[in-house]
C-alpha positions as CSV (number, residue, x, y, z in Angstrom):
1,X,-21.1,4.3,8.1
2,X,-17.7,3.1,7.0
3,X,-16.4,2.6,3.6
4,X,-12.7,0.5,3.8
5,X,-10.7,0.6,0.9
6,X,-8.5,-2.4,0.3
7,X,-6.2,-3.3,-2.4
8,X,-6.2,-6.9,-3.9
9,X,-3.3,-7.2,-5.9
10,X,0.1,-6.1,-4.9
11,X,-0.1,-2.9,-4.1
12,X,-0.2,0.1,-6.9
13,X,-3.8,-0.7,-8.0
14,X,-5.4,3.1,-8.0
15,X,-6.2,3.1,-4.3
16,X,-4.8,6.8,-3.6
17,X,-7.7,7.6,-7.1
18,X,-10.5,6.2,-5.6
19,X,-10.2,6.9,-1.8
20,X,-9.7,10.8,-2.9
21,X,-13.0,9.6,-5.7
22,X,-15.6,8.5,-3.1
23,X,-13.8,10.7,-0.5
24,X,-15.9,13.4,-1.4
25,X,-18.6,11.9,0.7
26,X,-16.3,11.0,4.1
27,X,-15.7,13.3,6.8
28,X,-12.3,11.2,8.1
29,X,-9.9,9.5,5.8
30,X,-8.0,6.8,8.5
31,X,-4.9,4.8,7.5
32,X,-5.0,1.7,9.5
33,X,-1.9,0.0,8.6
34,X,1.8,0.8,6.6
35,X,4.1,3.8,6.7
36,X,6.0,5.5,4.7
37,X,6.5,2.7,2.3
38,X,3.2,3.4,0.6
39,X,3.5,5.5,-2.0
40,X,0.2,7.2,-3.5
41,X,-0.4,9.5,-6.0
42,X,-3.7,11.8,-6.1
43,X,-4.6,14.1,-8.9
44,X,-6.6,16.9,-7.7
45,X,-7.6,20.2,-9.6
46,X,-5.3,19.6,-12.2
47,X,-2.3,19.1,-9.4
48,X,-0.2,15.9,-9.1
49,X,0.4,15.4,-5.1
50,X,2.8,12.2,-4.3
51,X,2.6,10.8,-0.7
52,X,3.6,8.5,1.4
53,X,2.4,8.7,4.6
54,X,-0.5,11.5,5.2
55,X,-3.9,10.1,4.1
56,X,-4.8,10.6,0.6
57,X,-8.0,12.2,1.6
58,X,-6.4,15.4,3.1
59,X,-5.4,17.1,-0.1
60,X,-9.6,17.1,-0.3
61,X,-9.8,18.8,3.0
62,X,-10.9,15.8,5.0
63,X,-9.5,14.8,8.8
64,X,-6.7,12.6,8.0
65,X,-6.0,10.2,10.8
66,X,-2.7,8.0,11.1
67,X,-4.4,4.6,13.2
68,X,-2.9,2.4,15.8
69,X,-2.0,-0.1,13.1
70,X,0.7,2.3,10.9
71,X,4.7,3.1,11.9
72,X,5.2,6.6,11.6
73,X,8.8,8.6,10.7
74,X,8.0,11.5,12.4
75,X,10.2,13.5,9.5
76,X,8.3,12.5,6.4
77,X,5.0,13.2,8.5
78,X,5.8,17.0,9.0
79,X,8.1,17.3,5.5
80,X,4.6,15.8,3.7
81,X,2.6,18.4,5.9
82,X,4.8,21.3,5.3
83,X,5.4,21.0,1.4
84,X,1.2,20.2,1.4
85,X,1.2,24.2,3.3
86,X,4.0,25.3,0.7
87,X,1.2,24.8,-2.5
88,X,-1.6,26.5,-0.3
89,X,-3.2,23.5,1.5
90,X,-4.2,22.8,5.1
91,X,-4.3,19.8,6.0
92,X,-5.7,18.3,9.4
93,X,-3.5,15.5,10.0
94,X,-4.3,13.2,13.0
95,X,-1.9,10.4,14.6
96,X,-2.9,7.8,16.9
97,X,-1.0,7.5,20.4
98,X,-0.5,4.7,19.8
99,X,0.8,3.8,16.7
100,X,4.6,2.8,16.1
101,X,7.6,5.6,15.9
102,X,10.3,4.8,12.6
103,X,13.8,5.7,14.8
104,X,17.2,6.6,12.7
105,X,18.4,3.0,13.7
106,X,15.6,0.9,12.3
107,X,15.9,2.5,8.5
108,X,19.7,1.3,9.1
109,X,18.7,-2.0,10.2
110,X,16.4,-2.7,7.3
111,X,19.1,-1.9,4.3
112,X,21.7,-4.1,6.0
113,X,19.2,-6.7,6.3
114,X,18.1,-6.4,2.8
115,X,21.2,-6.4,1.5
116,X,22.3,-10.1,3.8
117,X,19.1,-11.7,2.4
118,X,20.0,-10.6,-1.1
119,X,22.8,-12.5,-1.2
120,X,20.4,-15.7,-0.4
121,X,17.7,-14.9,-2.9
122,X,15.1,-14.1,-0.4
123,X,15.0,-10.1,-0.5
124,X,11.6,-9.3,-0.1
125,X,12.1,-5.6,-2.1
126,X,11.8,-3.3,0.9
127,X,11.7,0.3,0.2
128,X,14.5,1.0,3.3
129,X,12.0,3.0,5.4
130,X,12.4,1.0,8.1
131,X,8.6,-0.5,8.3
132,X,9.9,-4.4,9.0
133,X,12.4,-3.4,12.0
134,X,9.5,-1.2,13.4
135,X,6.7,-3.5,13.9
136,X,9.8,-6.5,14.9
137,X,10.1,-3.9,18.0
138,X,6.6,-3.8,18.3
139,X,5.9,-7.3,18.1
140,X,8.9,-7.4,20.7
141,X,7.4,-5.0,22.9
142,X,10.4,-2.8,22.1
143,X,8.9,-0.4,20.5
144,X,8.6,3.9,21.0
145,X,4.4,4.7,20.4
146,X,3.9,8.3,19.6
147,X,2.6,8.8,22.4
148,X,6.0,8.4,24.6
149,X,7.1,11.5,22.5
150,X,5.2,13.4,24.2
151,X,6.4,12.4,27.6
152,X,10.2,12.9,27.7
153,X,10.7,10.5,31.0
154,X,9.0,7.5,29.2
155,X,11.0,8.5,25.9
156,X,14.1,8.4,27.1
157,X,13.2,4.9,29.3
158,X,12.6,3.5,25.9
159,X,15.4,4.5,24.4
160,X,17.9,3.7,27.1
161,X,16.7,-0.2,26.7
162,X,16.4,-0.3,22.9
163,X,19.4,1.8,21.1
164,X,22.4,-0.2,23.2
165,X,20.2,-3.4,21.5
166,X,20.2,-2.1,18.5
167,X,24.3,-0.7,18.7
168,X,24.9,-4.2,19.5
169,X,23.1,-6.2,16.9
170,X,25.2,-4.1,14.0
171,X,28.6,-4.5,15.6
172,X,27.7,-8.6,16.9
173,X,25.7,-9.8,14.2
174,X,26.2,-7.9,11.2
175,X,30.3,-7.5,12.1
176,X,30.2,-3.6,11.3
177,X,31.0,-0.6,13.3
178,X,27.8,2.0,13.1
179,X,30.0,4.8,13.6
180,X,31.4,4.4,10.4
181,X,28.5,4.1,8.2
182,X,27.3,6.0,5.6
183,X,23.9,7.9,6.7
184,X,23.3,8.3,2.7
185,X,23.2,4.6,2.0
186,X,20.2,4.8,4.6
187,X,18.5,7.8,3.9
188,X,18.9,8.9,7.8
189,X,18.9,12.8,8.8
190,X,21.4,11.9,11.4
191,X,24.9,10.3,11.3
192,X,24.9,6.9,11.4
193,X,26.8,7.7,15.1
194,X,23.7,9.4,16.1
195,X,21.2,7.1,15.0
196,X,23.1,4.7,17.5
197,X,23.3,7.4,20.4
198,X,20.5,7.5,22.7
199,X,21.2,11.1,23.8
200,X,20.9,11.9,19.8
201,X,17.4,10.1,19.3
202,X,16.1,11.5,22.1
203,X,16.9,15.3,21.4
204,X,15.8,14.2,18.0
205,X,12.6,12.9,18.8
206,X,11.9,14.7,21.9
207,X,11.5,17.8,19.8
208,X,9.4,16.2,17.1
209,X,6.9,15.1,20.5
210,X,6.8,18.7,21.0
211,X,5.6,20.1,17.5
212,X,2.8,16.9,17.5
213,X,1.8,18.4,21.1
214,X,2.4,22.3,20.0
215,X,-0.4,21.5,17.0
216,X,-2.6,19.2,19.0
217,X,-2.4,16.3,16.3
218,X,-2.5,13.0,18.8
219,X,-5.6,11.1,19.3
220,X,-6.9,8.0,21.0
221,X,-7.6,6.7,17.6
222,X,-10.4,4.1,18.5
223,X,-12.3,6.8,20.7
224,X,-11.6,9.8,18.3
225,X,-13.1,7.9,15.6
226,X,-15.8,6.5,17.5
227,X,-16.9,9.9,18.4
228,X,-17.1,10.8,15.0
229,X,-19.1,8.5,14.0
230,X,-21.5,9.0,17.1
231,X,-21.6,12.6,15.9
232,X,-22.8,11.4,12.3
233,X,-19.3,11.4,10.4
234,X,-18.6,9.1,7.6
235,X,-15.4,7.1,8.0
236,X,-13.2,5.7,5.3
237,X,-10.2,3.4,6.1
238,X,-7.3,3.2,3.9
239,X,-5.4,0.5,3.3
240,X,-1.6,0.3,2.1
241,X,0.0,-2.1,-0.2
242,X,-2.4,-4.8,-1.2
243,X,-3.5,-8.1,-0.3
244,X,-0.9,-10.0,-2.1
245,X,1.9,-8.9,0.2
246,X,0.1,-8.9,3.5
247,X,1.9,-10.9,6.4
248,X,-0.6,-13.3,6.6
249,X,-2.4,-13.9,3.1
250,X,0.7,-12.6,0.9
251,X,3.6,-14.6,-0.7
252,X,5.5,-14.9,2.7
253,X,8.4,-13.8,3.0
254,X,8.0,-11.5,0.2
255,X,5.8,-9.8,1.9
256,X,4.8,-6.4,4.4
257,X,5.0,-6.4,7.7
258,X,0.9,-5.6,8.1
259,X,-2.7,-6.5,7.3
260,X,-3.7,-4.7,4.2
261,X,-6.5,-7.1,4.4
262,X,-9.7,-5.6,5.6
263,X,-9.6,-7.2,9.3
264,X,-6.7,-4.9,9.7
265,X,-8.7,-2.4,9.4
266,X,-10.3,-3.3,12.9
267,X,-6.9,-3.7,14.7
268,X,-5.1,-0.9,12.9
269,X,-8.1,1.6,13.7
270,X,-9.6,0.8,17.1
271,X,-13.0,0.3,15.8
272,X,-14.3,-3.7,16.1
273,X,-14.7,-6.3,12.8
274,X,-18.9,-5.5,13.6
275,X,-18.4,-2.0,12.3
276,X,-16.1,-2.2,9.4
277,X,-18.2,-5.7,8.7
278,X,-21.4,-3.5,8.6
279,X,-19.6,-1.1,6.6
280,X,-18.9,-1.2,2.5
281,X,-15.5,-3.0,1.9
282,X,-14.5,-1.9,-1.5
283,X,-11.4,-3.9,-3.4
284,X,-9.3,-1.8,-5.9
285,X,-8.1,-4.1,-8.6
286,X,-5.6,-2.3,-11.4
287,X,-6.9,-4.3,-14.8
288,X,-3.7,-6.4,-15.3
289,X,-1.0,-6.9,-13.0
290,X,2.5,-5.4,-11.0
291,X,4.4,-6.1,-8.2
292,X,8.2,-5.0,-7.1
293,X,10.4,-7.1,-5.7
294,X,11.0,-11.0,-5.3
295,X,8.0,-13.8,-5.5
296,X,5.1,-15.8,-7.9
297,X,3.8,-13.8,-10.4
298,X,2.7,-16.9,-12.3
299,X,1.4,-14.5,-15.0
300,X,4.3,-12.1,-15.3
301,X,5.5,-10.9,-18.9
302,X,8.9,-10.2,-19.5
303,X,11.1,-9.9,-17.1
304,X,12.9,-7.6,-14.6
305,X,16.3,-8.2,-13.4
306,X,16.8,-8.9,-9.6
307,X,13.1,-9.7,-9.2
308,X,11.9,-12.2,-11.7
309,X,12.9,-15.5,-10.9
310,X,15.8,-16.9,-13.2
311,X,12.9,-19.6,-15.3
312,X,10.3,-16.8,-14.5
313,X,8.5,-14.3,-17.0
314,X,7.2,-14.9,-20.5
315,X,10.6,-13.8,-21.8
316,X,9.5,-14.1,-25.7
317,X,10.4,-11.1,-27.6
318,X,6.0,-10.5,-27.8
319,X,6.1,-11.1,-23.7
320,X,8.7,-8.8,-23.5
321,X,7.4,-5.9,-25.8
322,X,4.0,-6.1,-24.0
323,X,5.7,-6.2,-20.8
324,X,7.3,-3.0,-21.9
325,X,4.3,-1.2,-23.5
326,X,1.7,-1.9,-20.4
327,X,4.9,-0.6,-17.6
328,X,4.7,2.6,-20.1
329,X,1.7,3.3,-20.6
330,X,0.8,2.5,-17.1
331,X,3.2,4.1,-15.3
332,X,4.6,0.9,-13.5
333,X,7.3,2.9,-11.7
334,X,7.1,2.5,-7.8
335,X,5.9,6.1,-6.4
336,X,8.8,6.3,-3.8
337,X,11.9,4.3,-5.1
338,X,11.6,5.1,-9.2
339,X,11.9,1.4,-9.5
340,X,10.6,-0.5,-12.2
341,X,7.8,-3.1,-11.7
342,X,7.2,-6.5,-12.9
343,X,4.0,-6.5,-14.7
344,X,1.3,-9.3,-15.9
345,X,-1.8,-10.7,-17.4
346,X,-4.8,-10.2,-14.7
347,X,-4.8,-12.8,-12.1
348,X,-8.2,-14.2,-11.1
349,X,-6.7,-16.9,-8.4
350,X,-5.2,-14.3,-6.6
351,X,-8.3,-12.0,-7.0
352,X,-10.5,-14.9,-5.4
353,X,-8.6,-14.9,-2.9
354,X,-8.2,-11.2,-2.3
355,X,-12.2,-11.3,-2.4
356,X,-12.3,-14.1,0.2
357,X,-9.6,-12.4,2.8
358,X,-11.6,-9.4,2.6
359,X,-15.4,-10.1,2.2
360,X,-15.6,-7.7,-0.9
361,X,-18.8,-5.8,-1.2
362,X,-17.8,-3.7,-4.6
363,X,-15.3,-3.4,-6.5
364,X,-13.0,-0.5,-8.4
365,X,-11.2,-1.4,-11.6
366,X,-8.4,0.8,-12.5
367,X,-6.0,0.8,-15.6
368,X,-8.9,-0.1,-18.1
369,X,-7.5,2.6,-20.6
370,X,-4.0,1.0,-20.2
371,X,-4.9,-2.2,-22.3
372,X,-6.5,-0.3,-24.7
373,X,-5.6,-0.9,-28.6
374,X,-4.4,-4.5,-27.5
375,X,-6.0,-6.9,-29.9
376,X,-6.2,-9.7,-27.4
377,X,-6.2,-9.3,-23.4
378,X,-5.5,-12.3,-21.1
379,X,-6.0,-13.4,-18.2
380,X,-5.0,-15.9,-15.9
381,X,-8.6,-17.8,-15.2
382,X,-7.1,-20.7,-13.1
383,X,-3.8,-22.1,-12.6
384,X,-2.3,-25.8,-13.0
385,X,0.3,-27.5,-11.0
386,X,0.5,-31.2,-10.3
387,X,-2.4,-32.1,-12.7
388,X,-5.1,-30.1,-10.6
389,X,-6.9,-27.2,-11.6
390,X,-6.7,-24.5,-8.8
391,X,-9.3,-21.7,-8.7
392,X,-7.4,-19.6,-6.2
393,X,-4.0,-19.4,-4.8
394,X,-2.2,-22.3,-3.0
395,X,-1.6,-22.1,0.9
396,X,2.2,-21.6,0.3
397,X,4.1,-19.3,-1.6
398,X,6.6,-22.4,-3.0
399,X,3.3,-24.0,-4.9
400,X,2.2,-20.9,-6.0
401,X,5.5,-20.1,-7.5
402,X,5.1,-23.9,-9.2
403,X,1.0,-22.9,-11.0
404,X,1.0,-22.0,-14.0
405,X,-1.6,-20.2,-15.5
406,X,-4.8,-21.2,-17.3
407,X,-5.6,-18.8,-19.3
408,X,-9.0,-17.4,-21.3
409,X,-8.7,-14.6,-23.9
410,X,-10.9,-11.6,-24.4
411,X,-11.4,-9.3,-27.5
412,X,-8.8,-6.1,-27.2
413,X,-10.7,-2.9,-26.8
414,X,-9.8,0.5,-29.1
415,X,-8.4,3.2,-27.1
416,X,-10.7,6.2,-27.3
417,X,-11.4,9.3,-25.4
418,X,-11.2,8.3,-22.0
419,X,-11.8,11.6,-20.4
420,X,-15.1,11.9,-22.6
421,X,-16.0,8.2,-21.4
422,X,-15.8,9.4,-17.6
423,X,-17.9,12.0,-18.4
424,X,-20.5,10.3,-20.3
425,X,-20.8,7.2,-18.0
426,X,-20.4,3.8,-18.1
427,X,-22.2,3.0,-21.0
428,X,-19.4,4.5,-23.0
429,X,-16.7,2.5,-22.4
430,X,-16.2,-0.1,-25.2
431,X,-18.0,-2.7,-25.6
432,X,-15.4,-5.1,-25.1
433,X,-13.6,-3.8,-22.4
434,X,-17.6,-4.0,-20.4
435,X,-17.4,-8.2,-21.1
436,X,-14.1,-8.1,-19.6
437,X,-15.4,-5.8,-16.4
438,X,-18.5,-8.0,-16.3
439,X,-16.0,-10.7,-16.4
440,X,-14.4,-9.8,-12.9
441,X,-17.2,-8.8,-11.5
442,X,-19.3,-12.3,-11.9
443,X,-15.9,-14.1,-10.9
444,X,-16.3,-12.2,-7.5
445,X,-19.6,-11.7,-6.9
446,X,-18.8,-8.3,-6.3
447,X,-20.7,-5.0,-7.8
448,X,-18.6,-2.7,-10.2
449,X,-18.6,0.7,-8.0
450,X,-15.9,2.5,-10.1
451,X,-13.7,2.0,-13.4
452,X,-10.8,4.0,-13.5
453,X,-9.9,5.4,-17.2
454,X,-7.2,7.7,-16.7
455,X,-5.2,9.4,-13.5
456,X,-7.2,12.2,-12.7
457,X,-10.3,12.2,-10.1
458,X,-11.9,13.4,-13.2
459,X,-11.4,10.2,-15.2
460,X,-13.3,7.5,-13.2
461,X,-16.4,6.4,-14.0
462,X,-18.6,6.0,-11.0
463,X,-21.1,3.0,-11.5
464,X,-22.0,3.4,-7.5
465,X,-21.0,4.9,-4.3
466,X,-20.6,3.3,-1.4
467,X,-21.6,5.5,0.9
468,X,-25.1,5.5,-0.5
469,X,-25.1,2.2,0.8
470,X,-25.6,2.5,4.1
C-alpha cells in the first residue's frame, strides 16, 4: 500500500518527525515534489540530521527515491549523501530520470528576481535555490532532466539552447553584466561567468552525470516504484512545504512552484490518483501556526519585519510576547535560511481546506507541548469579511488577506513530562490539550494517527498507523 504524507499548513509542521515515525513500516520513502528548498529535520538515535533534499526516510535505512515531480541541485544531492557517509550512514538514494536539474544560472536568476519583486511588495520569500526558475524551464520545455546528464550529446544540446537565453535575459532585462556578479550573493560553486558559460555547465554537470551513472542511482521512477510495490514493498510519499503555499491551492503568488497537495503525489511519482487514492493520505498539522515570507496569515501574532503586512499581526505588547515565546519554544527558525518565522493562533479555514485539497484520511498533530503552560489557546474557528461567516478559505489570496478571524478559546494545558507522555500513550497527555486534539479531529473528520510532544522520533505518541490500514 501507500501512505502520502502531506503538510496542511505552510510548510514546517513536523513532516520530516512523522515520515521518519511511521517510516519504520515502509520499504521506499519517495519525494514527489520540491528541492532543495525544503528543509527537514529528523532526530534519530539521539542524532539531529538537517536536510534538504534526500528523503527523510534514508537516515532509517529505507530506499530514498527523488520522483519526477522534484528539481534536483546535483551538489547538495551528493554534499547531503557524503556528510550522511561522514557520521557512518549509507544511504540508498534514488533519482528519477526525469525529474528537473537546478543549473548555476537558475539560483542567479531567482535572487535577482526576488530582489525586483521586493521592491513591489510581492516577494514571495524564496530560499534562492533556484526551485521557481527550474520548473519555469520545465514548464517552458527548457529544461535539463537528469537523465540528459547521463548522455553528454543531449546535455550539451540543452545547454547550447538554454544558457545564451539565460546570458541574455540578465544583461536585456535585468540591465546587468553576469560576468561581474558576485557568485556569494547566489550561493553558486561557480563564478557567476561560468554559470553563464555553456562549456562551464556542461564540464560541470557532465561530471556530476557520471558519479549518478558510476553509483547506479537513476530510475524510471513510475516503473521502479511500481515494481516495488508488485514485489510487496510499502511506499510512502513525501511531500515538501505544505498546502498553504502550493501553486494552485496556496496564497498565489506567495507561493511554491509545486503541488504539495496530495494529487501531486500522482504526477510527481509516476504512480496514478487510484493508487495513492487507495492509499492512507495522512495531513501533518503543527498545533498553532508559521509561515516565512509575504501573505494572509489572518491569525498572525506579532509581527515580523519584511513579511507581515504593514496593518497585519496582533502587534499588542501580549500578541507580541506570545509571538515571541511560541517562535522560541518552537523553534520557528526556517531549517535552511536561519530566518525567523511569522507565527499564529491555529487556523481551521485553512485546515478545511488543506483537508479538502487532499482527501485526508488521518491526521498528525505536532507542537502540542509547545502551547503548553498557556492559560488560554486560540484558534481561528471561522473568519469574517464583508458580513459573511466563512468556514474555509476564500478563492483569492486578496479576500483572504481581508478575513478576519473568528475565534473560540480553549483551556491552556500544564506543561509536563512529554517524553514520559509518549511513552505512556495517549491517555497521558492532559486533559485539555485531548478537547483541543478532539477539537481538530471532529472539524476534519479525520482520525488522530499521531501527536507529536517533543522533536525526537521518541516523543510522538502513536494513536494509529497507517500502514495497518491497508
Amino acid at each position: 500500500m501507500t501512505v502520502t504524507i502531506v503538510g496542511s499548513q505552510f510548510g514546517d509542521e513536523g513532516k520530516g518527525g512523522i515520515v521518519d515515525v511511521f517510516g519504520e513500516a515502509a520499504d521506499v520513502v519517495v519525494r514527489y515534489q520540491g528541492g532543495d528548498n525544503a528543509g527537514h529535520t529528523v532526530v534519530h538515535e539521539g542524532t539531529e540530521y538537517k536536510l534538504s533534499l534526500v528523503p527523510s526516510g534514508a537516515v532509517r535505512g529505507k530506499v530514498g527515491v527523488l520522483g519526477n515531480g522534484c528539481v534536483v541541485n546535483p551538489a547538495t544531492l551528493f554534499d547531503e549523501l557524503d556528510t550522511l557517509a561522514e557520521r557512518g550512514l549509507d544511504p540508498d538514494v534514488r533519482v528519477a530520470e526525469r525529474a528537473h536539474v537546478i543549473l548555476p544560472y537558475h539560483r542567479v536568476l531567482d535572487g535577482l528576481e526576488e530582489d525586483v519583486k521586493s521592491d513591489d511588495d510581492i516577494a514571495v520569500g524564496t530560499t534562492g535555490r533556484g526551485i521557481g526558475p527550474t520548473y519555469e524551464d520545465k514548464a517552458g520545455r527548457r529544461g535539463v532532466r537528469v537523465g540528459d546528464l547521463l548522455a553528454p550529446e543531449v546535455l550539451r544540446e540543452r545547454l547550447e539552447y538554454a544558457v545564451p537565453q539565460k546570458r541574455a535575459l540578465v544583461e536585456e532585462v535585468y540591465g546587468l553584466d553576469p560576468d561581474a556578479l558576485d557568485a556569494a550573493d547566489f550561493g553558486i560553486d561557480l563564478s557567476p561567468a561560468e554559470a553563464f558559460d555553456t562549456d562551464a555547465v556542461y564540464e560541470r554537470y557532465r561530471t556530476f552525470g557520471e558519479r549518478l551513472a558510476d553509483e547506479d542511482m537513476t530510475v524510471n521512477c513510475g516503473a521502479f516504484l511500481d515494481r516495488r510495490r508488485g514485489a510487496g514493498d510499502q511506499v510512502m510519499m513525501e511531500g515538501a512545504q505544505g498546502t498553504g503555499i502550493d501553486i494552485d491551492h496556496g496564497s498565489y503568488p506567495y507561493v511554491t512552484s509545486s503541488n504539495p497537495t496530495a494529487g501531486g503525489a500522482a504526477v510527481g511519482t509516476g504512480l496514478g490518483p487510484t493508487v495513492v487514492g487507495r492509499g492512507e493520505v495522512v495531513g501533518i498539522v503543527k498545533a498553532y501556526i508559521s509561515r516565512v515570507g509575504t501573505g494572509p496569515l489572518p491569525t498572525e501574532l506579532g509581527n515580523v519585519e519584511g513579511q507581515t503586512a504593514p496593518e497585519g499581526g496582533d502587534t499588542s505588547e501580549r500578541g507580541q510576547e506570545l509571538a515571541t515565546d511560541i517562535r522560541d519554544a518552537g523553534g520557528e527558525y526556517g531549517t535552511v535560511t536561519g530566518r525567523p518565522r511569522r507565527v499564529g493562533w491555529l487556523d481551521m479555514p485553512m485546515l478545511r481546506h488543506a483537508a479538502i485539497a487532499s482527501g485526508f484520511t488521518g491526521l498528525a498533530i505536532n507542537h502540542v507541548d509547545t502551547l503548553a503552560g498557556l492559560d488560554t489557546v486560540r484558534v481561528g474557528h471561522a473568519y469574517k469579511i464583508d458580513g459573511e461567516e466563512l468556514l474555509t478559505v476564500p478563492g483569492t489570496t486578496e479576500r483572504w488577506a481581508d478575513c478576519e478571524p473568528v475565534y473560540r478559546e480553549f483551556d491552556g494545558w500544564p506543561d509536563i513530562d512529554w517524553s514520559a507522555a509518549a511513552d505512556s500513550g495517549y491517555d497521558a497527555i492532559p486533559e485539555h490539550a485531548q478537547e483541543y486534539l478532539g477539537y481538530i479531529a471532529a472539524e476534519l473528520d479525520a482520525d488522530i494517527y499521531a501527536v507529536g510532544v517533543g522533536p525526537g522520533r521518541e516523543d510522538t505518541v502513536v494513536v494509529q498507523d497507517p500502514f495497518d490500514h491497508a
